[in-house]
C-alpha positions in Angstrom: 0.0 0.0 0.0 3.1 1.8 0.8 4.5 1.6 -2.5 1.6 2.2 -4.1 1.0 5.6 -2.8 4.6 6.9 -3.3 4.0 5.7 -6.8 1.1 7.6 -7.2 2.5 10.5 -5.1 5.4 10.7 -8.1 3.0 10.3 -10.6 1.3 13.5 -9.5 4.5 15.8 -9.4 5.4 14.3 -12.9 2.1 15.2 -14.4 1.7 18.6 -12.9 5.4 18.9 -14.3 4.5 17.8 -17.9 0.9 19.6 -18.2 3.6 22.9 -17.3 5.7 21.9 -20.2 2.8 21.6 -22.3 0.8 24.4 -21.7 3.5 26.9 -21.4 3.8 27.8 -17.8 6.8 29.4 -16.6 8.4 28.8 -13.1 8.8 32.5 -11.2 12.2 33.3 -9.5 12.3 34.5 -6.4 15.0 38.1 -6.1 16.3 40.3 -3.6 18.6 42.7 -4.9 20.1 46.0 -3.4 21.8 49.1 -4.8 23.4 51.7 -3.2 22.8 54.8 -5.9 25.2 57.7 -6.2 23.6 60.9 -7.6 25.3 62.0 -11.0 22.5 64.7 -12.4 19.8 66.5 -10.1 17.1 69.3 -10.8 15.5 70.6 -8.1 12.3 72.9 -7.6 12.2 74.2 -4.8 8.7 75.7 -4.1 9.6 79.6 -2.4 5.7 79.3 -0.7 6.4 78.0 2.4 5.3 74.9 2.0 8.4 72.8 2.3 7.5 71.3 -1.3 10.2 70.4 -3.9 10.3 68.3 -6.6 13.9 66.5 -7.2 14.8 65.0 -10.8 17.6 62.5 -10.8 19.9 60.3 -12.1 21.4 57.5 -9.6 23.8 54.7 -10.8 25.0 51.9 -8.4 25.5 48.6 -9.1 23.0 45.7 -8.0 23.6 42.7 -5.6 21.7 39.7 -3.5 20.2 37.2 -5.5 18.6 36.5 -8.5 19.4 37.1 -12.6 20.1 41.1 -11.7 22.8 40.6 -9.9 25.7 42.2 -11.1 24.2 44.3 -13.3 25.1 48.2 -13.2 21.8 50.0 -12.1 20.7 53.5 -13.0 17.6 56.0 -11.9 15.5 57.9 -13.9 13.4 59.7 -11.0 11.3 62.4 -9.8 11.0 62.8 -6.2 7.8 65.2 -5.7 8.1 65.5 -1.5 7.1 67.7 0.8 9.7 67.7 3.5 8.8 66.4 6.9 5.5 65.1 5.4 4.9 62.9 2.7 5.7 62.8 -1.4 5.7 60.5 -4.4 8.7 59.4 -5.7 8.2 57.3 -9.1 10.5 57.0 -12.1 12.8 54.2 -13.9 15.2 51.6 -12.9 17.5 50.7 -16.0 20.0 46.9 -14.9 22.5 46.5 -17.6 24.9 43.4 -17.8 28.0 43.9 -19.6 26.7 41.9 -22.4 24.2 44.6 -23.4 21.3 42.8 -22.1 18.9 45.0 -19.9 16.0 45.1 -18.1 13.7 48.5 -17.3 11.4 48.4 -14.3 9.0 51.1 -13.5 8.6 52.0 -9.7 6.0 54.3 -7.7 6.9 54.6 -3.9 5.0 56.2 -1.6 6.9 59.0 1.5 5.5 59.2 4.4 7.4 60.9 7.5 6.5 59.4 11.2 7.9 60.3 14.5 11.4 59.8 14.8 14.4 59.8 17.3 14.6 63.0 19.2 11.6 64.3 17.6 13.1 64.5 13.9 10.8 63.3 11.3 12.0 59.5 10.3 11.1 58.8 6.4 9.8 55.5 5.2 10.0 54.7 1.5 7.7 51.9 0.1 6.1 51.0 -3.0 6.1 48.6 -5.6 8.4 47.5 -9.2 7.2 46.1 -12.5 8.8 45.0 -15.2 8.0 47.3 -18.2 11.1 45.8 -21.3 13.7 43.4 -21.2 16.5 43.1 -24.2 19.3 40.3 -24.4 19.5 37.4 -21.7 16.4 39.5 -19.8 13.9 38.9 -23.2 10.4 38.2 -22.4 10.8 38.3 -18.5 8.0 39.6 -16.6 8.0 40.6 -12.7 6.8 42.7 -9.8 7.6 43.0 -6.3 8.0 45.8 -3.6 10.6 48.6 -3.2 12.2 49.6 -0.5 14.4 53.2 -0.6 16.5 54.0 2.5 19.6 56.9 3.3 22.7 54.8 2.2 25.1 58.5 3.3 23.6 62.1 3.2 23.5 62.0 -0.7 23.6 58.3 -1.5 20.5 56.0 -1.3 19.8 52.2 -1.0 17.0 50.7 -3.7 15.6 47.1 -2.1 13.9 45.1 -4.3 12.1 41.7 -3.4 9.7 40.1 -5.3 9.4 37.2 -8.5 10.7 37.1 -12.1 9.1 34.9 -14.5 11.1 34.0 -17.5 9.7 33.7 -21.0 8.6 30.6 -22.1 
């Protein structure tokens, strides 16, 4: 009896295997990948109301590491930071990973600010929101993925980019 239901047991895994073969489904991968970015071009706006408003354009490169197929690959921002200091903002823009083989992935982000109560009284900024996959060239082709983003102070100018979440590669 045994027997019998470890055989059926490895029947099961091998037909849920083959029916993925067959109809195409692809297996996600798991990533967690960090980047410290380095600022190279900013634009800021700084809004002379009052308000504490500014809006910062930017271009970050660092270089990506953890686990997973970005690994390795040199990282840059496109972004626009629309914050109002001590309160809350809307940072958004594009990550660009590029291997040295010319293969590269973009991913779109949208985070969401929002200052709390910190040590000391000082505002203390948390940085979440979510990545998509948005084009792929080279070794990246066809992948598709989301997961959630995580920006943190690396140094005063410097900032750490976590991303978590699942790759699926094309069939």
């Amino acid at each position: 009896m045994n027997s019998f239901k470890s055989l059926t047991r490895a029947l099961s895994v091998v037909g849920a295997f083959a029916v993925a073969l067959v109809t195409g489904t692809a297996f996600a991968e798991k990533i967690s990948v960090e980047a410290v970015m380095a600022p190279q071009e900013k634009i800021r706006l700084n809004f002379e109301d009052g308000s504490k408003h500014f809006v910062l354009m930017v271009r970050r490169t660092g270089k990506a590491e953890g686990q997973g197929p970005l690994v390795g690959a040199g990282v840059t921002e496109y972004g626009m930071h629309d914050l109002v200091r001590g309160k809350d903002g809307d940072p958004r823009g594009y990550l660009v990973f590029a291997q040295d083989d010319g293969s590269k992935m973009y991913i779109k982000f949208r985070v969401r600010a929002v200052f709390v109560p910190g040590p000391g009284g000082k505002p203390r900024l948390l940085d979440n929101g979510y990545w998509e996959v948005v084009g792929t060239t080279g070794r990246y082709k066809g992948m598709k993925g989301a997961g959630t983003l995580h920006i943190k102070p690396a140094s005063k100018t410097d900032r750490r980019f976590i991303l978590n979440g699942d790759l699926v590669a094309a069939k």
